[in-house]
C-alpha atoms as one frame of an Amber mdcrd trajectory, in Angstrom:
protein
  62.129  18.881  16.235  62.776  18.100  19.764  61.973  15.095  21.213  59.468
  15.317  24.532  60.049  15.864  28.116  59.161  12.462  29.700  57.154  12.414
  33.149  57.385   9.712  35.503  54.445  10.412  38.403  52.628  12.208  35.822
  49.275  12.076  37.653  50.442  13.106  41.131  50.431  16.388  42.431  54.199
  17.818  41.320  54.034  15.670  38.257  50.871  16.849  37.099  51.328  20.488
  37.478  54.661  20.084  35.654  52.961  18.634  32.739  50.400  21.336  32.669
  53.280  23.751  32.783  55.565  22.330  30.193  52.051  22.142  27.853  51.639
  25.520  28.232  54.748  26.532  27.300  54.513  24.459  23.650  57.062  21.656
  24.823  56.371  18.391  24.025  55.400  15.633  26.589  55.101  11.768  27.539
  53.485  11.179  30.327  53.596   7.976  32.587  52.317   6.794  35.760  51.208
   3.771  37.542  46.994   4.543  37.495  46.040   3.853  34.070  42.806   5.677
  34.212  43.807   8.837  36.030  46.949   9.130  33.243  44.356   8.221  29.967
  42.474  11.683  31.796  45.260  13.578  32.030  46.819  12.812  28.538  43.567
  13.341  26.932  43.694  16.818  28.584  46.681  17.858  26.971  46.727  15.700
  23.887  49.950  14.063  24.920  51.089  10.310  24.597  51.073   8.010  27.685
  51.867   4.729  29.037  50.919   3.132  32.172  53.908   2.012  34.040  55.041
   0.815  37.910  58.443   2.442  37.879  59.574  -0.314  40.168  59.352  -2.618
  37.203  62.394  -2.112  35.424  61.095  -3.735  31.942  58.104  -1.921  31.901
  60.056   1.793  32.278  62.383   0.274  28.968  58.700  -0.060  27.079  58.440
   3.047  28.374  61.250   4.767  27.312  61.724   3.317  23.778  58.292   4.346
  23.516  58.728   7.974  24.556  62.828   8.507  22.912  61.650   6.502  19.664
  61.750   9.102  16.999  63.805  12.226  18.272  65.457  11.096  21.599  64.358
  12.664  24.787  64.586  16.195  25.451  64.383  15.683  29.219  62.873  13.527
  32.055  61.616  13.982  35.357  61.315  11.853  37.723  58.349  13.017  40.046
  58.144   9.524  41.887  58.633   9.195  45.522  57.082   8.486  49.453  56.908
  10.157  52.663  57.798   7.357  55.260  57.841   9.351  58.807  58.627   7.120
  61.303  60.406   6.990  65.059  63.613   5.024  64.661  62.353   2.309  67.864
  59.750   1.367  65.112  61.988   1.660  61.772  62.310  -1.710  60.175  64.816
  -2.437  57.226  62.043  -3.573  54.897  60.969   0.494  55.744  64.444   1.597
  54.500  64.609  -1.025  51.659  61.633  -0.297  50.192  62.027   3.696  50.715
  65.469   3.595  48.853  64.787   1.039  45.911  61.235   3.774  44.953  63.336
   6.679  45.609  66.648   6.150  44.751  66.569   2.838  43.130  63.952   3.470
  40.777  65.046   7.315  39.631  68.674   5.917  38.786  67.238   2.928  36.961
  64.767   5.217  34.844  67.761   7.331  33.973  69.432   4.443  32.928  66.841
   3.362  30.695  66.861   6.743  29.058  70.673   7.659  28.875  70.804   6.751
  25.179  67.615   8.610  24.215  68.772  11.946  26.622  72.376  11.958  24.840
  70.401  12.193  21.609  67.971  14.519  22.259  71.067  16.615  24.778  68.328
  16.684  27.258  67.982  17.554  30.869  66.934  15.447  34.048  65.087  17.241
  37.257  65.113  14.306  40.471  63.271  15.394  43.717  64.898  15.143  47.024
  63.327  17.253  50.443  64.385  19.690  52.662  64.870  17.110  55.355  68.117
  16.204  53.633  69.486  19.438  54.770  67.810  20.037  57.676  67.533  17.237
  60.661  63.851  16.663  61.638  62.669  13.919  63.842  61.037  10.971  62.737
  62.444  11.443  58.863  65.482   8.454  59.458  63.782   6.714  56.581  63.412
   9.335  53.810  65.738  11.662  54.619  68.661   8.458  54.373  66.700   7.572
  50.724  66.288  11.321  49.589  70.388  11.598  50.511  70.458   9.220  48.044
  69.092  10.927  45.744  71.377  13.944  46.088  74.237  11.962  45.554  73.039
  10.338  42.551  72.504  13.913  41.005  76.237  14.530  41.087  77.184  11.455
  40.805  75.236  11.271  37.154  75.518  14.902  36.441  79.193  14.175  36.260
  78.981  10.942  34.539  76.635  12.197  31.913  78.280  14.878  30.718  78.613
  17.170  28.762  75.265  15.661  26.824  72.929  15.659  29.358  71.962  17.627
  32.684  70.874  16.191  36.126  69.240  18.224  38.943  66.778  17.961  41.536
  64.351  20.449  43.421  64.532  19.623  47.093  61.187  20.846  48.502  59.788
  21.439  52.039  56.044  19.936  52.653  53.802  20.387  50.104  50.318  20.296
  49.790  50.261  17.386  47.595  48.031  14.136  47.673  50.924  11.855  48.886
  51.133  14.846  52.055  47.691  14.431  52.844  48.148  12.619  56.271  49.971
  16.055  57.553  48.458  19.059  55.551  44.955  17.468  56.038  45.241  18.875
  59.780  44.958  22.297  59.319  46.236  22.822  62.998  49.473  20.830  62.227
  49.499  22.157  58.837  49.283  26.153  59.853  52.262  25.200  63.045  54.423
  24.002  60.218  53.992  26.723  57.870  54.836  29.122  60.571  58.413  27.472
  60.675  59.002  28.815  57.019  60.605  32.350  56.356  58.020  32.685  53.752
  55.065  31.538  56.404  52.987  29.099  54.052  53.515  25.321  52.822  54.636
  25.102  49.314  51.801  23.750  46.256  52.738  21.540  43.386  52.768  24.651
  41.374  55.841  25.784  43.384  58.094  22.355  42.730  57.063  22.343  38.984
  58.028  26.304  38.440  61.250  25.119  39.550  61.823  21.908  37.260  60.295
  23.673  34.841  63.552  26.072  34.858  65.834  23.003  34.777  64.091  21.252
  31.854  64.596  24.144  30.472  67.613  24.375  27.360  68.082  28.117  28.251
  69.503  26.999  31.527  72.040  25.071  29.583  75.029  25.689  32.331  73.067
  24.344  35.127  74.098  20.813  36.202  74.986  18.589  39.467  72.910  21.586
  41.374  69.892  20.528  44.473  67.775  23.406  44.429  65.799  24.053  47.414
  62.292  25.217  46.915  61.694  25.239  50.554  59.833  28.856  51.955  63.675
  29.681  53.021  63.605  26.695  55.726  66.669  24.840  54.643  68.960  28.552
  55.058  66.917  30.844  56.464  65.682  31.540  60.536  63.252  34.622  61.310
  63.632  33.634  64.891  66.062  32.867  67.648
């Protein structure tokens, strides 16, 4: 039997609608996530085990993972953890780009650490998240656009180093209407100006993010590694106007 697909972020927006997904589909799960109560709901809801964990806490992702890989290894993870940190550069600090690295970048290579030996047994796949504004140079994004890049690179760089065993990917969405996105899609005026700067003229949903890992979790997709996927409306490539 294959061993589960373990969700970091569980209980936020992308990481949630991935589980629901994967459940659907008849693959196993573990779910983790920092609120304790909102994961006991959400693991209740699709009968799957859970533990609370702060994935900035590098011994509590180990309980974590020898928890989740104990019996069959892991057959994938994904690591839906990250901020939005939109800031001018005059009023960028470095604690602003220390702390957006070490959750985004930091934190998704130690997890993977954590779980190499239970991903080479279970020859399992790894989905990371990165954002359009990698690609694309928006204002105000010096601080998670630098961490995100970080992210890239560290899905090559371990996509390489991890095979042939395992996989490593990462969806690189534009804004979605997500919890954590809240401050911008809650104005509906901002939020409909933005969407109009899409080829496909609407902001993305969870649903959107966790179609795509989904596909990359996937073992049918077995020749699929070192790739960034954007999930983006066509805004990373694509320009309807002048």
């Amino acid at each position: 039997m294959p061993g589960p697909i373990l969700i970091f972020g569980a209980t936020g927006g992308v990481g949630s609608a991935l589980a629901q997904r994967l459940h659907a589909s008849g693959r196993p799960l573990f779910l983790s996530a920092r609120d304790s109560d909102r994961l006991s709901d959400l693991a209740r809801a699709l009968d799957a085990p859970s533990q609370a964990a702060d994935v900035l806490d590098e011994t509590a992702v180990a309980g974590v993972v020898k928890a989740a890989s104990a019996q069959d290894g892991l057959a994938g993870l994904a690591f839906c953890v990250g901020s939005i940190v939109l800031k001018p550069l005059k009023s960028v600090t470095p604690n602003d780009f220390a702390e957006a690295f070490r959750l985004n970048t930091i934190a998704a290579a130690m997890a993977v650490a954590a779980a190499r030996d239970g991903l080479t047994r279970g020859n399992g796949a790894v989905v990371l998240f990165s954002t359009v504004a990698v690609a694309q140079g928006f204002t105000n994004h010096a601080v998670i656009s630098a961490a995100k890049g970080g992210v890239e690179g560290l899905t090559r760089a371990l996509a390489a180093e991890l095979a042939p065993h395992v996989r490593v990917n990462a969806v690189a969405p534009s804004l979605t209407r997500t919890r954590m996105a809240t401050p911008i899609t809650g104005n509906e005026t901002m939020a409909k100006g933005i969407a109009q700067l899409h080829a496909l003229p609407r902001l993305g949903a969870a649903e959107d993010q966790a179609s795509a890992a989904a596909f990359l979790l996937d073992p049918q997709n077995s020749w699929i590694t070192g790739q960034v996927i954007p999930v983006d409306g066509g805004r990373s490539r694509v320009r309807t106007k002048g």
